[in-house]
C-alpha positions in Angstrom: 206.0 76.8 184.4 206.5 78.7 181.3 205.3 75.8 179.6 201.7 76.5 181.4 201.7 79.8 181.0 201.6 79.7 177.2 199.6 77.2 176.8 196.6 79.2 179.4 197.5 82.2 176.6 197.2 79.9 173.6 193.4 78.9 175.4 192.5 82.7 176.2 193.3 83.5 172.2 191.2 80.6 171.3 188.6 81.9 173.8 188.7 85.1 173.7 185.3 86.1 172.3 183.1 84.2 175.5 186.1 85.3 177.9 185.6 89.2 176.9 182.4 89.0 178.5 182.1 90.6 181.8 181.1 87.2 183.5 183.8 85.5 181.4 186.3 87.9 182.7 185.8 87.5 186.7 185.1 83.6 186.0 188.2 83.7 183.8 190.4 85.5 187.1 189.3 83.5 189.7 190.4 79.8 186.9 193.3 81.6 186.3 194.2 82.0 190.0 193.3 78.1 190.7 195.2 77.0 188.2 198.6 78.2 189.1 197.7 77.6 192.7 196.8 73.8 191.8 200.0 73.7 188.9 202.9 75.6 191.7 201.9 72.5 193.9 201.4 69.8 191.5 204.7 68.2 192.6 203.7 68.3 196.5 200.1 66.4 195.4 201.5 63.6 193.3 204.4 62.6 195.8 201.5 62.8 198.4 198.8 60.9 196.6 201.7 58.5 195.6 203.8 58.2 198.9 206.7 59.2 197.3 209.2 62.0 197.9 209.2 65.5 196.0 212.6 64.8 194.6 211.5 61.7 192.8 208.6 63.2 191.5 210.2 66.5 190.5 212.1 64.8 188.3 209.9 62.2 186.7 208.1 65.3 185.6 210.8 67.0 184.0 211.8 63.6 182.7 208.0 63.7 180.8 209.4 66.7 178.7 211.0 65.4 176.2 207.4 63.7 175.6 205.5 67.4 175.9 208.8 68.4 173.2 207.8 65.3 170.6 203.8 65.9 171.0 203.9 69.9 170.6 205.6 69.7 167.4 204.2 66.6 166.0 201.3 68.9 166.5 202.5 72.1 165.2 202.6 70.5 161.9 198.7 70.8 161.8 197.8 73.8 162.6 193.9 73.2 162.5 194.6 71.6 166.0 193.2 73.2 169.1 195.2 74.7 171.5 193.7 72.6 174.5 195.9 69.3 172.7 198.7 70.7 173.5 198.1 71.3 177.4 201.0 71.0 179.8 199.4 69.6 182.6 197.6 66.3 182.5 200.4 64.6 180.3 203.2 64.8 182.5 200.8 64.0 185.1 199.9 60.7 183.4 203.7 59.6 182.6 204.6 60.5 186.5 202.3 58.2 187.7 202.9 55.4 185.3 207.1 55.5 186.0 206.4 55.7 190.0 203.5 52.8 189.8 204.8 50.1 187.6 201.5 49.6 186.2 201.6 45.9 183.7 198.1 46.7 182.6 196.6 50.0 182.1 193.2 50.3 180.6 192.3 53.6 178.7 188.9 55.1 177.2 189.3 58.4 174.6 192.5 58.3 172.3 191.8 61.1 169.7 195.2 61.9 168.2 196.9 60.0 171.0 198.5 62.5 173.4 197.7 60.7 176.9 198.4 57.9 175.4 202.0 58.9 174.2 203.0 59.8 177.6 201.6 56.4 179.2 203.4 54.6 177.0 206.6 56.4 176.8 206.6 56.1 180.8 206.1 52.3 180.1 208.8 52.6 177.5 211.0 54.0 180.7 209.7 51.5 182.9 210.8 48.9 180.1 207.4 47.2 181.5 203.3 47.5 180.9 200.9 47.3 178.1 198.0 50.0 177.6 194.8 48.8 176.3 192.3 52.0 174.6 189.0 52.0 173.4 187.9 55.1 171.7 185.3 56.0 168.7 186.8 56.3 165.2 188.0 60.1 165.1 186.1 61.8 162.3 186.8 65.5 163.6 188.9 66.8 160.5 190.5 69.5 162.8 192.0 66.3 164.7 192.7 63.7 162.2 194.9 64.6 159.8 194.5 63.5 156.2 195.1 59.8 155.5 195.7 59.4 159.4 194.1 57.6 162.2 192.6 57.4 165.6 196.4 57.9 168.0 198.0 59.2 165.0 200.8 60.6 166.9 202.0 57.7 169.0 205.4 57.0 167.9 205.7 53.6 166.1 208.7 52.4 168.3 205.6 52.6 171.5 203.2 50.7 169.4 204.2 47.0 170.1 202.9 48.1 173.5 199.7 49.1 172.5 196.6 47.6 171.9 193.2 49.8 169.9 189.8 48.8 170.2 187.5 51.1 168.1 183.9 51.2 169.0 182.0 52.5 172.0 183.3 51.8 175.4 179.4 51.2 176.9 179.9 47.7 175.0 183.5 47.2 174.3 184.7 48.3 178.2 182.5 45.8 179.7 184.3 43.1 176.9 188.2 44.6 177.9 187.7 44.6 181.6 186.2 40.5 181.4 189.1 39.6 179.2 192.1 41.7 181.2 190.3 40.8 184.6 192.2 42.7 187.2 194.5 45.9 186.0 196.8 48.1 187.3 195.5 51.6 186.4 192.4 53.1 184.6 192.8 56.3 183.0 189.2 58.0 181.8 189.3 60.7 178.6 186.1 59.8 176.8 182.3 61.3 177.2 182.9 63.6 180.0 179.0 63.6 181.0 178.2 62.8 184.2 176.1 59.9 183.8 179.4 58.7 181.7 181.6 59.1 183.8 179.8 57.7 186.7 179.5 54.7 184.8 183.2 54.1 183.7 184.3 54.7 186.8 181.9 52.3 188.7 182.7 50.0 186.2 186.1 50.2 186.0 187.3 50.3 190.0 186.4 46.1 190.7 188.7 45.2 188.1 191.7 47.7 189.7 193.9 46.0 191.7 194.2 47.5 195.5 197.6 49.5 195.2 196.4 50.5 191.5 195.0 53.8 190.5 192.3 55.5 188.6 192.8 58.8 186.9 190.9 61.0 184.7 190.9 64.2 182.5 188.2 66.6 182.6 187.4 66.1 186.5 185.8 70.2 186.9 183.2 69.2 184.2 181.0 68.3 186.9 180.7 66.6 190.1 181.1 63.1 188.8 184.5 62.6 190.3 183.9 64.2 193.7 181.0 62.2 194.1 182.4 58.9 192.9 186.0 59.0 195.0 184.0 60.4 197.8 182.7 57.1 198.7 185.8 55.2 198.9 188.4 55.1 201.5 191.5 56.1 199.0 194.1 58.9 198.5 192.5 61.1 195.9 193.4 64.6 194.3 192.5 67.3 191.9 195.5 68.8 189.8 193.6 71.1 187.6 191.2 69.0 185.6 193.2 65.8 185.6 192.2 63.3 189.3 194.1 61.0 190.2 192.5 58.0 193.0 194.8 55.8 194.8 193.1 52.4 195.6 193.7 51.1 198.9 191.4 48.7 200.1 188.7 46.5 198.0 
């Protein structure tokens, strides 16, 4: 909990000069309220989205900080990083529901310095089982990419045998991954968080998902893209924050 609590303060500092404004401040009250509403039951959610008990899933995610422990000070190191890289929420999130699924094949879109993908592959790491598959742009942003460094810099080598990188655009390498994997286990969105985007990974990616997989995705309150998308499917699906998770039970 404290955990979240610096990192919202760490995003207010960062912030501060649109969240001053008098609109910022009431929007600002009423995230801040949802947030710890949505964060104080986080455990509840992903035991019910998973069908698993609260005990197991309390403890995956305090299992997941030794991961949020490696990350936040591989990241302190660069201090041009945003604050928003180091949030408490979705990571854990991720690595719960890779140790509780099993997943053998999980397919990922937007790597950057390779946070998400540190905690899916240290779950797998756990799980002593699974291989994640990313596509992502090559990271140019300097305040992301540290000198001489490259797109997932921060993935630990010992996770990398795991690991496979495709760099280029996902609207024509996805298509590729998903013909050559077939069906997979998990899908886990972090690229263009447009709507349009979204929409499309997300229609592309659920056929290939195995019923009894999962689909998951950061930035979900960016617009309506996930409610509208899990809405027309017969799966357990929840918002913890900004991260969704959708549970697929039937073809």
């Amino acid at each position: 909990m404290l955990q979240h609590i610096r990192h919202q303060l760490r995003s207010i500092v960062y912030n501060h000069r649109m969240i001053l404004q008098p609109k910022g401040v009431t929007s600002l009250g009423t995230a801040w309220y949802r947030n710890q509403v949505a964060y104080l039951r986080r455990t509840s959610t992903i035991a019910r989205v998973l069908e698993a008990d609260t005990g197991t899933i309390a403890r995956l995610l305090k299992e997941s900080s030794e991961v949020m422990r490696y990350s936040t000070e591989r990241s302190r190191e660069y201090s041009a990083l945003l604050p928003g890289l180091l949030n408490p929420n979705f990571g854990p999130i991720l690595y719960t529901a890779v140790r509780v699924l099993r997943p053998s094949v999980v397919v990922e879109t937007g790597v950057g310095s390779g946070v998400s993908s540190t905690f899916l592959l240290s779950a797998m790491e756990r799980n002593d089982f699974g291989r994640l598959y990313s596509v992502d742009l090559p990271l140019l942003e300097n305040r992301l990419l540290p000198e001489g460094e490259h797109t997932g810099w921060i993935i630990p080598d010992r996770l990398r045998y795991r690991w496979e990188l495709t760099v280029g655009d996902s609207r024509a390498e996805l298509p590729k991954l998903f013909e050559r994997l077939g069906t997979v286990d998990a899908f886990f969105h972090d690229s263009d968080h447009s709507y349009d985007h979204m929409t499309w990974e997300f229609s592309l990616a659920y056929p290939h998902v195995r019923t009894g997989g999962m689909i998951l995705s950061d930035d979900v309150t960016s617009n309506t893209a996930w409610d509208d998308f899990t809405s027309q499917w017969s799966g357990r699906s929840a918002r913890i924050n900004r991260t969704g998770l959708y549970w697929k039970l039937t073809e």
